[in-house]
C-alpha positions as CSV (number, residue, x, y, z in Angstrom):
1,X,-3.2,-10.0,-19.1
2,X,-6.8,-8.6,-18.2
3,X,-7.8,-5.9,-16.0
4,X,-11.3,-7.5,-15.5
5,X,-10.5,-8.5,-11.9
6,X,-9.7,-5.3,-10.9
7,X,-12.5,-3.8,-12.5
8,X,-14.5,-6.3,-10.4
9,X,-13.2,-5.2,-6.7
10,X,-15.0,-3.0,-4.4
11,X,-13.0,0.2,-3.4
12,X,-13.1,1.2,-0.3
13,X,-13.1,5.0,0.4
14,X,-11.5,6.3,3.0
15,X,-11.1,3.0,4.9
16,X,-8.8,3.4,7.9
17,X,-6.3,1.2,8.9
18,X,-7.6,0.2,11.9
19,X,-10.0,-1.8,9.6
20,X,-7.8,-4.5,9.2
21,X,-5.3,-3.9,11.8
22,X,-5.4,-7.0,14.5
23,X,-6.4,-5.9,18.1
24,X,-3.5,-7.5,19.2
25,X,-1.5,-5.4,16.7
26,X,-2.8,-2.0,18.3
27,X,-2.7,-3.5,21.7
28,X,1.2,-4.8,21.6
29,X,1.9,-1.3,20.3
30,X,0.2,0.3,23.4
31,X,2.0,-1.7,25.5
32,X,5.2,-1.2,24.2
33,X,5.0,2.2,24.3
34,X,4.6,1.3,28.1
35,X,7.7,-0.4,28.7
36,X,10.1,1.8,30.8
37,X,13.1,3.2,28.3
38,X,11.1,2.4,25.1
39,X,11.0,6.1,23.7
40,X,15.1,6.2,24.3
41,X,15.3,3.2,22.3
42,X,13.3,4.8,19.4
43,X,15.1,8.3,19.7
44,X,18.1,6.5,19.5
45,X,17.7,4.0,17.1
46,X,16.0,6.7,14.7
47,X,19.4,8.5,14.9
48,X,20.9,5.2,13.7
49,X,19.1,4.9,10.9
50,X,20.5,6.8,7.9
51,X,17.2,6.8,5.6
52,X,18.7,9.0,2.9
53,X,21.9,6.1,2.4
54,X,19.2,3.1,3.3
55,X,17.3,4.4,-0.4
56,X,20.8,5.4,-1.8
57,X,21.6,1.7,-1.3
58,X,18.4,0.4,-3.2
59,X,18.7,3.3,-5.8
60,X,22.3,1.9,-6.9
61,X,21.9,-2.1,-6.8
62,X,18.2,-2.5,-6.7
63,X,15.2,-1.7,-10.3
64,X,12.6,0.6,-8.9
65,X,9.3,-0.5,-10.4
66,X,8.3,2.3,-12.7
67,X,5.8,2.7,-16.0
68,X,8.8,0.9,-17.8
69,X,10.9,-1.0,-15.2
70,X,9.1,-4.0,-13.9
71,X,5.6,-2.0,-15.3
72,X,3.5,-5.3,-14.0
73,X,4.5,-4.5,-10.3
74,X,4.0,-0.7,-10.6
75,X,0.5,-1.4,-11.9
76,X,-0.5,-3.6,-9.8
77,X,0.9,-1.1,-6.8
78,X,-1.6,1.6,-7.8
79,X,-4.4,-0.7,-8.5
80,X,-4.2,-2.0,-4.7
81,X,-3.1,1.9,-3.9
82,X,-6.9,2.6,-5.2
83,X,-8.6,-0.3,-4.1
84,X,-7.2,0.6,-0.4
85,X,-7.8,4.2,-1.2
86,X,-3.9,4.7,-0.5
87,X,-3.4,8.3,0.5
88,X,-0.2,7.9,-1.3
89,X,1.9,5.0,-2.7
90,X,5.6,4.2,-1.7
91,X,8.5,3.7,-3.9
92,X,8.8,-0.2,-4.9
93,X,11.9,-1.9,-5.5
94,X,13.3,-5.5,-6.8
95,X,15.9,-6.5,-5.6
96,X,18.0,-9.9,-6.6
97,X,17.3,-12.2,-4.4
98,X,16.1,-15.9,-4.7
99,X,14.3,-16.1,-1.1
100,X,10.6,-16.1,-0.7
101,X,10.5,-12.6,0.7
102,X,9.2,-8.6,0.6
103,X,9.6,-6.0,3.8
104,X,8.6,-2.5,3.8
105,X,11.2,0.1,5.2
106,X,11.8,3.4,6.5
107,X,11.5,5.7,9.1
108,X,9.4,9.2,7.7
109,X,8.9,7.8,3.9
110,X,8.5,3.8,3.9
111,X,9.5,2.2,0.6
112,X,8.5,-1.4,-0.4
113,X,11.5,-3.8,-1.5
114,X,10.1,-7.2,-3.3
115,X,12.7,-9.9,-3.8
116,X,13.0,-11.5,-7.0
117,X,12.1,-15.3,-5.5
118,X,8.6,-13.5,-5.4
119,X,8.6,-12.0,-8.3
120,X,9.6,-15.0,-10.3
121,X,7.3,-17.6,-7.9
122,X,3.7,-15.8,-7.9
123,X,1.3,-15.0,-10.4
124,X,-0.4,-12.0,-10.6
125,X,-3.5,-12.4,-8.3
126,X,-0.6,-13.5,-5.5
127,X,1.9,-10.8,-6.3
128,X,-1.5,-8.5,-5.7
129,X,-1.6,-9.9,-2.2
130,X,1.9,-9.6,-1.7
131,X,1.9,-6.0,-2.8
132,X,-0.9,-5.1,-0.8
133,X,0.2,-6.8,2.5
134,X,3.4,-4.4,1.7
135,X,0.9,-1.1,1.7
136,X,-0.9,-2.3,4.2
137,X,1.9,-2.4,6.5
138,X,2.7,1.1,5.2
139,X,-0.7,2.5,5.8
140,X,-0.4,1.2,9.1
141,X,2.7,2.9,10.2
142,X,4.2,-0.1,10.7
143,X,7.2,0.4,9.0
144,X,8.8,2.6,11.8
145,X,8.8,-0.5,14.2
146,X,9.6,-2.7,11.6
147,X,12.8,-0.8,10.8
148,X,13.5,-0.6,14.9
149,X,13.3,-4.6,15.0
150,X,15.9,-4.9,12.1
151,X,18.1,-2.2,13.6
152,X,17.7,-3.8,17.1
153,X,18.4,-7.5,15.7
154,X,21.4,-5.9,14.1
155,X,22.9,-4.8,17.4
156,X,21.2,-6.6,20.1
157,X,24.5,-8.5,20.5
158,X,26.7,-4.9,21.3
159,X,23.2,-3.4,23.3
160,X,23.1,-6.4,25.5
161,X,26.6,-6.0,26.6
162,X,25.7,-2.8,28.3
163,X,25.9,-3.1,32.3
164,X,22.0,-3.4,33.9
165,X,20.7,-3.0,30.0
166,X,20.2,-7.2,29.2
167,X,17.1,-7.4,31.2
168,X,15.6,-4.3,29.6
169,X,16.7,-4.7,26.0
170,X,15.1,-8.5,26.1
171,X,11.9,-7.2,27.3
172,X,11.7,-4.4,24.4
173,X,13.0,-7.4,21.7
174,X,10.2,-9.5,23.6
175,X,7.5,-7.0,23.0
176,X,8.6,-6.2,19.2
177,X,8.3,-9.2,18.3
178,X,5.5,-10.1,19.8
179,X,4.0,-6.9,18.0
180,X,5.4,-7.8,14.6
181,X,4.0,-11.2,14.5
182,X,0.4,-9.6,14.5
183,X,1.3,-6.8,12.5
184,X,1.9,-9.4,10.2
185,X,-1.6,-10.8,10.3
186,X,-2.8,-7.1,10.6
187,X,-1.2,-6.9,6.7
188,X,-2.5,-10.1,5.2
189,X,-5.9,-8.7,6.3
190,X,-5.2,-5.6,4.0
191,X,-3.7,-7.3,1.4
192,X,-7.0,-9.6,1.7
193,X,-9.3,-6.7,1.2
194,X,-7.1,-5.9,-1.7
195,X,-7.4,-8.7,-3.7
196,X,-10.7,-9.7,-2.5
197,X,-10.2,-13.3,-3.3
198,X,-9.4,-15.3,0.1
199,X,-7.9,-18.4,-2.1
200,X,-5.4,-16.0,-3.8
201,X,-4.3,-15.0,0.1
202,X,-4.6,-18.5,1.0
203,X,-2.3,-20.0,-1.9
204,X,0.6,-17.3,-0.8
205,X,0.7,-18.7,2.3
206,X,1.0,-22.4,1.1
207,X,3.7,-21.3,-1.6
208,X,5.2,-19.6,1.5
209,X,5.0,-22.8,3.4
210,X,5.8,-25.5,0.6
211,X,8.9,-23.1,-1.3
212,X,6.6,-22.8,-4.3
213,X,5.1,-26.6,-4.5
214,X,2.0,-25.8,-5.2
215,X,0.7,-28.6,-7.7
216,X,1.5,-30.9,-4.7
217,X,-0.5,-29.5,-1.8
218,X,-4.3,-29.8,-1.0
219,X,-6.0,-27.2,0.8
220,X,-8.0,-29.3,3.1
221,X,-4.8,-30.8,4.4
222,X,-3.4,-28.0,4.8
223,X,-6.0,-25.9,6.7
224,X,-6.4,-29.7,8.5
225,X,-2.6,-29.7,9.2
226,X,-3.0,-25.7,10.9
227,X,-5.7,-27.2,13.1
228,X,-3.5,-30.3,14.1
229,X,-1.0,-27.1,15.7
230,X,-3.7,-25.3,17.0
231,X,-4.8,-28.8,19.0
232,X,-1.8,-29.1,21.2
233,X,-0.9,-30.9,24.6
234,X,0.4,-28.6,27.5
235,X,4.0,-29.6,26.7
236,X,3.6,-28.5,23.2
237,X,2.3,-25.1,23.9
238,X,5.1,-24.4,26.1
239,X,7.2,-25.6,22.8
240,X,5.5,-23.0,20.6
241,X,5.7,-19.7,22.8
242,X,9.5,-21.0,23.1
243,X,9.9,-20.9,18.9
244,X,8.4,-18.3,18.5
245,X,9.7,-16.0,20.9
246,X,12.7,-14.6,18.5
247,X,10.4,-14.5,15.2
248,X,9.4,-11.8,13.8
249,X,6.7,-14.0,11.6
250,X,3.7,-16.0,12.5
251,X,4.5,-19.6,11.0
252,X,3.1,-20.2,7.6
253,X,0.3,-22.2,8.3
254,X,-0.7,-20.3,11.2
255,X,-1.1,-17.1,9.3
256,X,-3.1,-18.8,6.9
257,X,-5.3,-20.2,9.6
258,X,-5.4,-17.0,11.3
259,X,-6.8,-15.7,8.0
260,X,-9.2,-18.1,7.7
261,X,-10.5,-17.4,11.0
262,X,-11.1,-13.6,9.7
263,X,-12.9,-14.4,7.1
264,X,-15.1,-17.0,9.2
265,X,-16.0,-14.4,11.5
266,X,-17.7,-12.5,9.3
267,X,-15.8,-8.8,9.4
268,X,-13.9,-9.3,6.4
269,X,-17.8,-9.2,4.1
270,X,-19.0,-6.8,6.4
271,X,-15.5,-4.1,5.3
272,X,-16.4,-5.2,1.7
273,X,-20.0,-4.1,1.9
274,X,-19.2,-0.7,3.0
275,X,-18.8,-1.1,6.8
276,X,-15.6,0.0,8.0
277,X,-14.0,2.9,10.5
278,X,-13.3,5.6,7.8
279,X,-9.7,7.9,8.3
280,X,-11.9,11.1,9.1
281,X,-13.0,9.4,12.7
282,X,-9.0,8.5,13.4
283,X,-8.4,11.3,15.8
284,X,-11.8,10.2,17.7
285,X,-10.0,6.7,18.2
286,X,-8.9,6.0,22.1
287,X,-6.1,4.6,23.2
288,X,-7.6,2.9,26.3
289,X,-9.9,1.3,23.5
290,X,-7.3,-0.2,21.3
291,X,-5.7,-1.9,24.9
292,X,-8.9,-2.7,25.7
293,X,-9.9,-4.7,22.8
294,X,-6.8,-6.4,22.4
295,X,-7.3,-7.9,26.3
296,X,-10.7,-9.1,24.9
297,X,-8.9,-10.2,22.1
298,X,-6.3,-12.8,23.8
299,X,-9.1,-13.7,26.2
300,X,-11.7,-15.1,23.4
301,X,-8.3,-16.4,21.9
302,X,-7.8,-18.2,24.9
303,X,-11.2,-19.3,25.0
304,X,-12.0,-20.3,21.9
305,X,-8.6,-22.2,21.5
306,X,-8.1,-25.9,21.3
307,X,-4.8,-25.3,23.0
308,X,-4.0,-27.2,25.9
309,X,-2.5,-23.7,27.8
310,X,-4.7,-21.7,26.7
311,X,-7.1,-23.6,27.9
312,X,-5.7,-23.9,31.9
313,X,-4.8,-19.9,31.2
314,X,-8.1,-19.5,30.7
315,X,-10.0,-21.5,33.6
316,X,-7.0,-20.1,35.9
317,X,-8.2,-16.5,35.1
318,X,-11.4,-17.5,35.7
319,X,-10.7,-19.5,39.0
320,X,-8.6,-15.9,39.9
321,X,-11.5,-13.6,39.0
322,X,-14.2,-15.6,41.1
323,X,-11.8,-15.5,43.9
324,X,-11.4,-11.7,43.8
325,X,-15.3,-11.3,43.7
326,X,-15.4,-13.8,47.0
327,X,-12.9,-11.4,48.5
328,X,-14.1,-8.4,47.7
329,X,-17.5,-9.4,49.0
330,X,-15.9,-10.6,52.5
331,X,-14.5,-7.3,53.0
332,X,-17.5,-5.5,52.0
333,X,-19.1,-7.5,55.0
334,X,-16.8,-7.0,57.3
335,X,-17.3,-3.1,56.5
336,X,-20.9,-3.2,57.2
């Protein structure tokens, strides 16, 4: 094993996690704070959650990665802790279990929890981007939802029993969701800018997608086969918000193409050569900015998409807003 390649990475002081966070990550999170009995939910699903006994379970029947315990994955922790300028690095676990999998967990102290499919699956350069996607979700706070979602899956079936409470408890589960899918594309943009090699990142995804085939996959096809999804009649769209609705991941290939996207756009060089929002200017950031980009965010998705919906979405919207401007100009005239 060499430490060359870590050597070799840019660090990046004091990078705040609204670097890498999607603008639909902050924006879902704006707008589920919105959402009428939302802080009740939290308050009471905080009390749920036993944090102490959630650790106490890992502690007896999982290996916490240590200088001597699994000393590969502890290293590679504080090298992405350093790299991502980590404030401070959470508790890693292994845990036994053969699915393709890692979360990050807890309410006030999040603790990452690798399963050993991954362990035993990735090389080193992936397990980097693994790791890091893990932090990066920490750094983000976005282990507080997470841990709602679970708790919520866990007993939507008793919560949804409650008189009047369906109709509200669906729209919550709607808008977690919805926010954990691009919290999860937030995350592969940190663990990204972690491991500074966008065909490590890419690879994770196609051993995501193909169970660990790798030797039999092609990258063209596979970037080919995310733009096939992207590029889909009316009727297929409707299919896709439909699976997707009760996931709390992007598809595979989507999140690689999503990726890809980032690192087309240009932002992802621009982070590495220095130019990023820094932790110091976090207080300074606005909520009505983080909304704001986000709408601009779906719109140029919109736009820019091959996608049969979002293409009417977006000539509808458009139809809509040059009607209001007709309007509004009829009534200024008939005020003069």
């Amino acid at each position: 094993m060499t430490t060359q390649p870590a050597r070799s990475r840019a660090t990046l002081t004091d990078i705040s996690s609204r670097a890498w966070e999607h603008p639909a990550d902050r924006g879902a999170l704006v707008a589920l704070r919105k959402l009428k009995g939302f802080d009740t939910i939290l308050k009471a699903m905080s009390g749920l959650f036993n944090e102490r006994a959630v650790r106490l379970v890992f502690l007896g029947s999982a290996v916490r990665a240590d200088e001597r315990q699994f000393s590969r994955l502890h290293r590679i922790l504080g090298e992405v802790g350093r790299t991502l300028d980590a404030p401070e690095l959470p508790e890693l676990y292994v845990v036994a279990n053969p699915a393709f999998g890692a979360l990050t967990i807890g309410m006030n102290k999040p603790f990452i929890v690798l399963n050993s499919g991954v362990v035993d699956l990735l090389d080193e350069e992936e397990l980097r981007f693994v790791i890091a996607h893990e932090l990066g979700h920490a750094m983000s706070g976005h282990a507080v939802y997470q841990t709602l979602l679970h708790r919520m899956i866990q007993l939507s079936g008793v919560l949804s029993a409650i008189p009047a409470g369906g109709l509200g408890l669906r729209a919550i589960m709607a808008a977690l969701y919805e926010w954990s899918r691009k919290a999860e594309l937030s995350a592969d943009r940190a663990g990204l800018l972690a491991t500074q090699d966008p065909a490590t990142a890419f690879r994770v995804h196609m051993q995501l997608a193909s169970g660990g085939h790798l030797d039999d996959l092609d990258t063209t096809s596979f970037f080919a086969q995310g733009a096939e999804y992207d590029d889909a009649d009316l009727r297929d769209s409707v299919l896709k918000l439909l699976l997707v609705e009760n996931r709390s991941h992007p598809f595979a290939v989507v999140r690689a193409t999503e990726l890809r996207k980032w690192v087309d756009s240009g932002e992802y060089t621009r982070i590495l050569a220095g130019e990023y929002p820094r932790r110091q200017d976090d207080d300074q950031a606005k909520v009505s900015e983080a909304a704001a980009e986000a709408a601009r965010s779906y719109s140029d998705a919109f736009r820019q998409s091959q996608d049969a919906l979002g293409r009417m979405v977006h000539d509808v919207a458009g139809v809509l807003g040059s009607v209001k401007l007709w309007l509004d100009e009829q009534l200024r005239r008939g005020q003069d």
